[in-house]
C-alpha positions in Angstrom: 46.3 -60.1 2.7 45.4 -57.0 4.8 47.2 -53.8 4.1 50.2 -52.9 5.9 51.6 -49.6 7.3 54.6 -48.4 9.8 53.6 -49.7 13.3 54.6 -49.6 17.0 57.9 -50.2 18.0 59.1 -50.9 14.5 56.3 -53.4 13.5 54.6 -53.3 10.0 50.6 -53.1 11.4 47.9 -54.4 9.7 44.5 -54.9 10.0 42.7 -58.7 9.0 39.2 -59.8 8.5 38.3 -63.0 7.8 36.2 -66.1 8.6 37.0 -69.4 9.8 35.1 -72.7 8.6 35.6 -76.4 10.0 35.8 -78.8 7.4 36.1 -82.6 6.7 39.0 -84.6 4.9 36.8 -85.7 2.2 35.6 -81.9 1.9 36.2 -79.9 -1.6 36.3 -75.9 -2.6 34.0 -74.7 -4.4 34.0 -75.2 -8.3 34.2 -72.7 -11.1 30.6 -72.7 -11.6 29.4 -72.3 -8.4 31.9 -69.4 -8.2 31.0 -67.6 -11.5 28.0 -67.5 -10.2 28.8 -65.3 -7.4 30.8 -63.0 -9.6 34.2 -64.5 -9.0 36.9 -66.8 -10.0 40.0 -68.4 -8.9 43.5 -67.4 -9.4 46.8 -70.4 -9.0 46.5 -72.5 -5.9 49.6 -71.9 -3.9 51.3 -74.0 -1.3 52.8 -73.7 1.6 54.3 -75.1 4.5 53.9 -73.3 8.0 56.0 -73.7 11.3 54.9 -71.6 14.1 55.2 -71.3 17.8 53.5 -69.6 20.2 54.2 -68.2 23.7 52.4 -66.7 26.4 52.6 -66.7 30.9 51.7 -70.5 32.4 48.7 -68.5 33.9 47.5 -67.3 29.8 47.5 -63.3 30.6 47.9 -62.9 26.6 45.1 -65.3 25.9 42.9 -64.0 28.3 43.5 -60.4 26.7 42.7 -62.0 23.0 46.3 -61.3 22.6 48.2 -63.9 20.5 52.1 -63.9 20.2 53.7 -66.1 18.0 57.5 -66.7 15.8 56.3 -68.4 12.2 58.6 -69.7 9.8 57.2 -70.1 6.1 54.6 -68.4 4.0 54.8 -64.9 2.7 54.4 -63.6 6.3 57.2 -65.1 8.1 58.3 -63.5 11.5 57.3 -62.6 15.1 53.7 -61.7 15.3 51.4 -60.0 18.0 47.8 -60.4 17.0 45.3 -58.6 18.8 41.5 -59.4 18.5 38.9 -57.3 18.2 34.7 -57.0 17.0 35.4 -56.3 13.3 38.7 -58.1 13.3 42.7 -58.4 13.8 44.9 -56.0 14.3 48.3 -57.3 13.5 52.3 -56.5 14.2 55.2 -57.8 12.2 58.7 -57.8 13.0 60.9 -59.9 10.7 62.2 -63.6 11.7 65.3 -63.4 13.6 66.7 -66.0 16.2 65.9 -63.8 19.2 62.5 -62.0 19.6 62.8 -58.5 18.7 63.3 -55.9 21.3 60.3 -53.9 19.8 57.7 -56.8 20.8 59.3 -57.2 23.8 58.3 -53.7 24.9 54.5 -54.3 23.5 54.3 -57.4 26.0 55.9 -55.2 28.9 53.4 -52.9 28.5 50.4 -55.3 28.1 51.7 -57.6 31.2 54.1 -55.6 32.8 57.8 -55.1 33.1 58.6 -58.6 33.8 56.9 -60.0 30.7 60.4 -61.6 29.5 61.0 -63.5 32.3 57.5 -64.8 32.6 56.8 -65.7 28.7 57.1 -69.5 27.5 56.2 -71.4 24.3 52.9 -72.8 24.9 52.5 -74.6 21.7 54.0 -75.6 18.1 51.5 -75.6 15.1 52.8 -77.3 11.8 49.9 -76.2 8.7 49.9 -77.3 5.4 48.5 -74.4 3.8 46.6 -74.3 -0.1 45.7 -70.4 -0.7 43.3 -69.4 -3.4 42.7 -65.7 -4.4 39.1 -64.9 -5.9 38.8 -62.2 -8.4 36.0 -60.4 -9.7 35.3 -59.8 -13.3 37.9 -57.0 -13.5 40.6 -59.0 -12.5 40.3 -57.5 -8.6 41.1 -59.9 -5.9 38.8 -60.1 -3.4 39.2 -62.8 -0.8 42.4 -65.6 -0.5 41.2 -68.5 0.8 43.0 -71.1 3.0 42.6 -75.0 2.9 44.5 -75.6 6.1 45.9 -79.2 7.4 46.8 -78.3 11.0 48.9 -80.3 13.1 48.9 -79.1 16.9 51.1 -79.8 20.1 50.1 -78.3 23.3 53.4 -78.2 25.0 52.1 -77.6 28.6 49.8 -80.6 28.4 51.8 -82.4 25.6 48.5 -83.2 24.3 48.5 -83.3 20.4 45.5 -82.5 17.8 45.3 -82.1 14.1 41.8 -80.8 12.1 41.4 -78.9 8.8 39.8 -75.8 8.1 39.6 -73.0 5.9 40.0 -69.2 6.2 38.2 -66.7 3.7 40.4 -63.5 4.4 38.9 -60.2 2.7 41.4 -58.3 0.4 42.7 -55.2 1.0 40.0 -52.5 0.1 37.3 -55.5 -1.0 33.8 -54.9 0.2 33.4 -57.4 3.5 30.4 -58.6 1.5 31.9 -60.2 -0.4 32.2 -62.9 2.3 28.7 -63.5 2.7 27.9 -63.6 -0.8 30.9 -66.8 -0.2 29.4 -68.2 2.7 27.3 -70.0 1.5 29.3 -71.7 -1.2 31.2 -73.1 1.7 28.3 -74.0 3.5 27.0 -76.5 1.0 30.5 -77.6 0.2 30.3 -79.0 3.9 32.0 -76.0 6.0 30.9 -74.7 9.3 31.4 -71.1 10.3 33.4 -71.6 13.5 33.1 -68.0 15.5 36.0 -66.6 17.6 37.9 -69.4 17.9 41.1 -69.4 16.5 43.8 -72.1 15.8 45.7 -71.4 19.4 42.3 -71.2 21.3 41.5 -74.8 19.8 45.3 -76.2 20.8 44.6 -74.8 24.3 41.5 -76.1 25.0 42.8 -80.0 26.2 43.2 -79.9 29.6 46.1 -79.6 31.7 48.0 -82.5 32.5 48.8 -82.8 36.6 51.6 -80.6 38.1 53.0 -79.3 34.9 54.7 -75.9 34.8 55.8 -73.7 32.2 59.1 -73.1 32.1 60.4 -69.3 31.7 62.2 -68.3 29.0 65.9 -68.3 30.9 64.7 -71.9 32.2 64.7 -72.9 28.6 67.4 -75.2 27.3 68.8 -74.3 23.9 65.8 -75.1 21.4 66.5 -76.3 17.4 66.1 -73.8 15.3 62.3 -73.8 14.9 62.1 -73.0 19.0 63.0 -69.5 19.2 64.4 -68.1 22.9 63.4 -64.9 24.0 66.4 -62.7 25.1 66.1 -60.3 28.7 64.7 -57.2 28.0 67.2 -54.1 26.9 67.0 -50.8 27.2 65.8 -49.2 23.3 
């Protein structure tokens, strides 16, 4: 996981690098062998389960500014996330999960899409994962890279179009050398992955077209969600 400090607007900030590989069912990880020979080896497999939505304008002003906003429930990250794209990687804000999202993303939108951001922002899409997370180690013990067998299940809620694919994510360790993924690459490669570049799991769920005269509703439109679909409250003064 990528190391965390104080952020903006009381957000824990980090910054992620990692690499995304599509992959078959039948797919498998790479095995101890092929790993020591690399210099590394496998801690536990963990598990877990994922629940996320994601929100952004009808017209996709986040999107198009590689800005990805999202409320996850599960994992060891849980909470309201802004992720931010850029040439060497992600940087990342935290807030924790709470039924309303926080007042401190709110002002990050407003000032990314303008003072009107709450009224305009609307859940886009729900994304269920079935995560498997491997760290790698070196001969010391160091970890190095956590790596993510992912079973994604997609809804696109403007076009109510639906997808599911897995893939794995080789995310670099904080203070690990970054070449450490391409001495990994390659495992993957012949394990049957394949490197998929800038394209992340909400950019894939929004490529199926738009269905006819469908509108995204704004967040005071919205009618009372379960718990796993998260309102977003008019923006306060701090």
């Amino acid at each position: 996981m990528p190391p965390e400090a104080p952020g903006a607007n009381g957000a824990i900030e980090s910054f992620e690098i990692e690499r995304k590989y599509e992959i078959d069912d039948r797919a498998e990880l790479p095995g101890l062998r092929d790993l020591a020979a690399i210099g590394l080896s496998p801690g536990a497999p963990e598990r877990h389960l994922l629940e996320a939505r994601y929100f952004d304008t009808p017209a996709g002003e986040l999107g198009a500014q590689r800005v990805a906003v999202r409320m996850r429930r599960g994992g060891k990250d849980e909470g309201w996330h802004l992720k931010e794209k850029g040439p060497d990687g992600a940087r990342e804000l935290l807030w924790p999960l709470a039924e309303e999202m926080p007042q401190g993303l709110i002002r990050e939108l407003e000032a990314r899409i303008g003072p009107d951001a709450p009224a305009r922002i609307g859940a886009i899409a729900s994304l269920r994962t079935s995560r498997v997370t491997v760290r790698l180690r070196d001969a010391e013990g160091v970890e190095l890279v956590e790596l993510a067998d992912d079973r994604v299940e997609a809804s696109n809620e403007l076009t109510g179009g639906r997808q599911a694919w897995r893939e794995w994510e080789a995310e670099l360790m904080p203070g690990a050398d970054a070449t450490v993924l391409d001495r990994l690459e390659p495992l993957l490669v012949a394990a049957g992955a394949t490197r998929v570049r800038g394209t992340s799991k909400i950019q894939r769920t929004m490529s199926l077209p738009p269905a006819p005269e469908m509108s995204l509703p704004s967040a005071t439109e919205m009618p009372t969600p379960p718990a796993a679909q998260i309102p977003i409250p008019p923006s306060r003064d701090a």
